[in-house]
N, C-alpha and C positions, 0 to 999 in steps of 0.2 A: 743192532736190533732194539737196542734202551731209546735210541733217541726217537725213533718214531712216538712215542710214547707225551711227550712233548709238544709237538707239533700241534699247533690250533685246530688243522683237519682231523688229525685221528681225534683227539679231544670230543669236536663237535661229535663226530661221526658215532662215541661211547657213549656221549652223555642222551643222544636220539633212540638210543635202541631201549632205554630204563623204562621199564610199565609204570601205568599209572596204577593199576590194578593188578591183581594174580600173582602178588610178590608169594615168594616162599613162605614168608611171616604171615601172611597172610590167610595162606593154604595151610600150611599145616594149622592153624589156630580153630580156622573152620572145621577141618576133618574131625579134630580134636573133641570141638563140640560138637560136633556132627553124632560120632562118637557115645559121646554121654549121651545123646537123645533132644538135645538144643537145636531148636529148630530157627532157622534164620535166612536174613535174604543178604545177598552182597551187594556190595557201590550200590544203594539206595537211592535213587534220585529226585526222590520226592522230600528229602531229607535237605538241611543244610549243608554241604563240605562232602556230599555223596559218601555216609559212612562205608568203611570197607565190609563191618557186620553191624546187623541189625538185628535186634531181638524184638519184632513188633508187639509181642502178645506181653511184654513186660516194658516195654519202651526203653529199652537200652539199646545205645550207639560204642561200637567199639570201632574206634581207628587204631590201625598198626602204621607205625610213625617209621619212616625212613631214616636214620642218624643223619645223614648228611645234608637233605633235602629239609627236614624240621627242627636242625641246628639240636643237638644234644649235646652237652656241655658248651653251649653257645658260645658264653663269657668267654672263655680259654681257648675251643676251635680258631674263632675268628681271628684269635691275635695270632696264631700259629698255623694253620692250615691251608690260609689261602694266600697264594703269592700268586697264581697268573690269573688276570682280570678282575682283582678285589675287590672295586666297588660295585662291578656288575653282582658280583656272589655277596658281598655282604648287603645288599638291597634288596635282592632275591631274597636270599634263606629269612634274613628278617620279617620282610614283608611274606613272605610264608608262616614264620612263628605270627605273629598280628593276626593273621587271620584265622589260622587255629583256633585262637583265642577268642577272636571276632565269634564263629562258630559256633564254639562251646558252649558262650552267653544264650547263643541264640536258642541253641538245644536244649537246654535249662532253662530257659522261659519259656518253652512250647511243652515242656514239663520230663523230658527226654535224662537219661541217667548218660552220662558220657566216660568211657573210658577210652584210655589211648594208654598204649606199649610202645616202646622201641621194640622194633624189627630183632634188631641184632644181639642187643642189651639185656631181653628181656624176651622175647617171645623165642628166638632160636636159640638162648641158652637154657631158658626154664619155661618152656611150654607148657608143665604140668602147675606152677605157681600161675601163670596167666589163668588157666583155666579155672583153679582155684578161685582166682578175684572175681569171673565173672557168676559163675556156678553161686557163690555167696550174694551178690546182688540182686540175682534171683530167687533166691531165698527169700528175702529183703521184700523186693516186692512181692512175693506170694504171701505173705507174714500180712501183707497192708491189703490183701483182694479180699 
């Protein structure tokens, strides 16, 4: 039963079902602020990078970052984690961090506050600290209106 597990097809067949959008990290972050009274739109597409929340009336972009997909501990995964198709995967994930990056710039010159979480790291093990960070940015900008 392990080896299916292996196989190029099941592989493809797992890595086609992952949302781009409506991650768990994601959902519960929204409820979260939902919750507090934060009012917000999701995958934005008038936006750079189609943030996953947006906070229009304060200009804050939150992305919830996938670990595997936006390289978290980059440096270290890459020498360790990838062995079948490695330069497909480390061209991908890279050129995924790049553009992140790319992004953020952009969001910050259009005058945009940008936050980004790990999924796994940081939004599903302390959701109440995430919220914390954004809830004070808010702040931040009501302090400057």
């Amino acid at each position: 039963m392990v080896r299916h597990l292996r196989t190029t097809s099941y592989r493809s067949k797992m890595m086609s079902k992952i949302k781009s959008k409506g991650g768990k990290g994601e959902t519960l972050l929204g409820k979260r602020l939902w919750h507090e009274g934060v009012r917000y739109r999701r995958n934005y597409k008038k936006l750079p990078g189609k943030p996953d929340i947006v906070i229009t009336k304060y200009k804050i972009v939150i992305f919830v970052d996938g670990e595997f997909w936006h390289g978290y501990d980059w440096e270290n995964q890459k020498k360790i984690r990838l062995h079948r198709n490695r330069e497909f995967w480390l061209n991908k994930i890279q050129g995924n961090i790049d553009r992140d990056r790319r992004e953020d710039q952009q969001l910050k010159k259009m005058g945009w506050t940008v936050l980004r979480f790990w999924e796994k790291h940081e939004v599903l093990k302390n959701p109440d600290a995430c919220v914390r960070i954004i809830l004070s940015e808010i702040t931040k900008k009501k302090r400057k209106i």
